[in-house]
Every structure is written in C-alpha cells, then in structure tokens.
Steps between C-alpha positions, in 0.01 A plus 500: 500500500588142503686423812356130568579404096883651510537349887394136300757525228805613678552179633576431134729746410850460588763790491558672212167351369340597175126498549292403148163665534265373231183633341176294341455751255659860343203696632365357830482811731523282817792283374655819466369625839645182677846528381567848528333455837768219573759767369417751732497265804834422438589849446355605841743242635800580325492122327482667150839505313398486146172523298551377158218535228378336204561825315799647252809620706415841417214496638637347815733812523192774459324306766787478756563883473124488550512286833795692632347785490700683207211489222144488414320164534277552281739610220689198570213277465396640144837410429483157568276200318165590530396148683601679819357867396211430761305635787583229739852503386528871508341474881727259612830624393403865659474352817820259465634869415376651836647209660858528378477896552612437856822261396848674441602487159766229548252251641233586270444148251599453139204497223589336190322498174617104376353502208640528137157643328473896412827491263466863401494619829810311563676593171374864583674531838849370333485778278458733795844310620668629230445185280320664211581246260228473133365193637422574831309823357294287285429243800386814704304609219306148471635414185453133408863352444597248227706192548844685463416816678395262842818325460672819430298615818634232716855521446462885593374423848719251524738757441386812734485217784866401463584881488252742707431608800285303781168657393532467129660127534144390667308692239736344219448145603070537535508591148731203391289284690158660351698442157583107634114441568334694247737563192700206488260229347149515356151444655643548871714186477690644770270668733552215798819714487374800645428308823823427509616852484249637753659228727830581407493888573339453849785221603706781359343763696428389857551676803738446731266518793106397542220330287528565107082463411433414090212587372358344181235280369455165671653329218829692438542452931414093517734264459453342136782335288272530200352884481482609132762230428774549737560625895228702675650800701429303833701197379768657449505729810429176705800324333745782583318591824332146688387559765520870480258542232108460653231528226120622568290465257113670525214305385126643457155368461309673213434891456618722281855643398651821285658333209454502081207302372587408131199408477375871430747639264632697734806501678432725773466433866173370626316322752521166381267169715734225578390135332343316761698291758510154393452196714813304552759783459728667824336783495083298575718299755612835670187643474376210683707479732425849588867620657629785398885464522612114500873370458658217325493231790110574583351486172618313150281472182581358176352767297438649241499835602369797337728725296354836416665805366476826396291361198199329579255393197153466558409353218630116637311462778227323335774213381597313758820412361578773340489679853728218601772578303470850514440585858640140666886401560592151593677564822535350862436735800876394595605800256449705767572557913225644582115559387255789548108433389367839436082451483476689202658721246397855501577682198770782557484840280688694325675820710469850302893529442701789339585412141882367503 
C-alpha cells in the first residue's frame, strides 16, 4: 500500500484529473507493483474514476468485465498484449478486483483499452455486431492488406461509425485509426499518430467523476512535441487537459527486465540485464539523489534519460554510442510532474494464462 506516495501527489491533481503513471521498462515487476499499488490506493478511497491502458480497446472491455466482477481475469489477460500477461500484473489487478467487489455497480470506474494495436480482434468483434463485411473477415483472420484493400478498409469504418450503434462506433473508429497509423504510409511514417489516438480516446472517454489513471510506457505519458515525429500521448492530453493532466514517470537503476533480446534469435520473453546506468543521465542523478518519489519544483535535470522498451538488445552494450542511441532519449526532466527512482529493476515473468 502506498498511502504516504498517493497523500504526496494529490496536492497535484486537480478535479477531474487524469493521472499519467509511467514505467522504465515493459517488464519491471516493481514498476508494475508501484502503479497498480497506486491504483488500488485510490480505489480504497473511491478517487478512481477511470483506468485506461496501453492495450487494444478490446482488451480493455475483457478486462473491465474482469474487474467488475462479470468474467475471468485471467481469460481477459490472455486476451490482451502479452507485455502485461505477467505475474505482478496478474497479482495486482486481482486485488484492485477485491477492492472494487465492495463498490455498487454505478460507482464502480471505467477501464479502457486506448490503444489501436490487435486489429483482428477489433475487426473480429464488428463481425459479432453484425458487420460481417469480406474485409473485416480477412483483418480478423490476419491477412496482410494491400494498398487498396486498407483504403477500402478505412472508408468502411468510417462508414459503420457514421451508422452503428455506440459499441460498434468505438470499435469502428480503433480500426480506422490502426489503419491511419499502420496502413496509411510505409515504414511507420505515421506511427507518432497512434499517440495521438490513445490521447484522443481517453479525452473521449473520461469519467464524469474522480481520477482517470493512464498507464503506458514513460515515453507515450511525458510530455514530448517530437515522439516518433509528431505529439507524444502526454502532450496532447496536457494541451487539452493543463493542469488536469499530472504525469509520473518511473525510473530504475540497473537489474534485469522481461522483454525480447534480438540479440538471440528469438523473440520470446526473457529476462533481459538492463545496460548499465550512465553517468550524467536523470536517471544516475536520481539514483544519487536517493528519493524515491520527487516532483517537478524539487528536482530538474537536463537529461538524457533512459528509454527502454519491450525490446532490449544486448548485443550494444559494449558500444558506447551505440547504447546511446538505442537506449538514451534527449529529454528534460520537465516532461514530467512527478519522479519515482526505483533502486533496481527486477525482472517480472510470464503468468501461465489460458490460451485466448
């Protein structure tokens, strides 16, 4: 429980607030422990309104019927992106779902999947609408589209959104906006454009009560005018929201995370060591500092800062500056509201799932 670390930031968050919770890494098991820990805490106080995900918006569906008590968690994790199918994950969330067994089903918060990834999951439930148009059957069948049948495919959803009901008009616009990043120009020209969209479906979501919590990668949560080429998700939640929108980002030290080593060839999940912290960089001067959670107006740092994913390469640690550009971004502390040092990583692992 983190009492003393949610008592520190609600000074920050204003009503209606939408609370950015960061991550160093797609596989540090404490990173995950301290935000769904966070989650909770706000839960026990009835602060929650909304936890949005860095996951499909199917997903986000399976796992609030999961939360609210009307499915399987596990089942609705195995149908989600496998960065999240972890222990720690799995842990928290079953006790955020013990929590919110004692609410009444009108104050229990929103979970949102804001992502536009898993397309055939998303082309799959519009054909269980009713919309069981060819292209949506290949889409759900992971057929790679050409040119005209992704054009073809966005003036359909375009369609079913000006036309269908609620449930299918959200489902309709993820997969024209999975079509905008991925489909619509070569070599993920447009993929700064799916930061845009996660932003856009939580401003387009939020509850009308309580603190909406985000949870993604530090990067898609800071505020940066130049991620991938365009807006990061926390620039344009801060523009809409100002002061309403509070982002956290998690640092570490060095350890170990699950994520894909290229390096081997294989593109399963591992546990990966972390490149070692460089002098110079936000996270040495957090480390040194030795705090654990520091806000913007007691601690500011130049950067860089590192940026590490669910991919993490092994192979350039011994080149300096190829470990730079890899695992570095050149970013101010300023990005975000508030700071949490975490020691080390510790390496999360995979949960034993049913198969989706």
């Amino acid at each position: 429980m983190l009492a003393p670390d949610v008592d520190q930031l609600l000074p920050l968050l204003d009503e209606g607030a939408v609370l950015g919770l960061g991550e160093p890494t797609h596989g540090s098991a404490n990173a995950f422990t301290w935000k769904l820990d966070i989650l909770a805490e706000l839960a026990r106080r009835r602060m929650l309104g909304a936890f949005a995900i860095e996951d499909s918006l199917v997903a986000g569906q399976h796992l609030e019927a999961a939360l609210h008590g009307n499915a399987d968690l596990d089942e609705a994790l195995a149908l989600g992106s496998s960065v999240w199918r972890t222990e720690a994950i799995r842990e928290g969330l079953r006790k955020l779902a013990s929590i919110l067994a004692a609410y009444q089903e009108e104050s229990l918060p929103r979970v949102l999947g804001i992502d536009v990834r898993a397309p055939h999951r998303t082309a799959q439930a519009l054909r269980d609408h009713g919309h069981d148009d060819p292209l949506l059957r290949l889409v759900a069948e992971h057929a790679e589209l050409g040119e005209r049948e992704a054009a073809a495919l966005a003036e359909l959803c375009a369609r079913i959104e000006q036309s269908a009901a609620p449930q299918a008009t959200a489902l309709a616009r993820n997969l024209g906006q999975y079509v905008d990043v991925y489909l619509s120009a070569p070599d993920l020209a447009r993929l700064h454009r799916r930061d845009t969209h996660m932003a856009d479906t939580l401003l387009e979501n939020l509850p009308g009560r309580g603190i909406a919590v985000a949870w993604a990668h530090n990067e898609h949560i800071a505020r940066n005018p130049d991620f991938y080429g365009g807006l990061s998700m926390g620039t344009v939640l801060d523009a809409e929201l100002g002061r309403r929108y509070v982002p956290v980002g998690l640092m570490c030290g060095e350890g170990e995370a699950r994520a894909v080593d290229p390096s081997t060839g294989d593109d399963n999940w591992r546990t990966v060591p972390l490149p070692p912290l460089r002098a110079g960089t936000t996270d040495a001067a957090l480390a040194a500092l030795g705090a654990g959670l520091v806000t913007r107006e007691s601690f500011s740092h130049s950067g860089p800062r590192r940026f590490l994913g669910w991919r993490i390469d092994t192979s350039l640690f011994g080149d300096a500056d190829a470990a730079r550009k890899s695992f570095e971004i050149e970013r101010p502390s300023s990005d975000f509201d508030g700071l949490v040092m975490l020691g080390r990583s510790t390496a999360d692992v995979t949960a034993e799932l049913p198969e989706p």
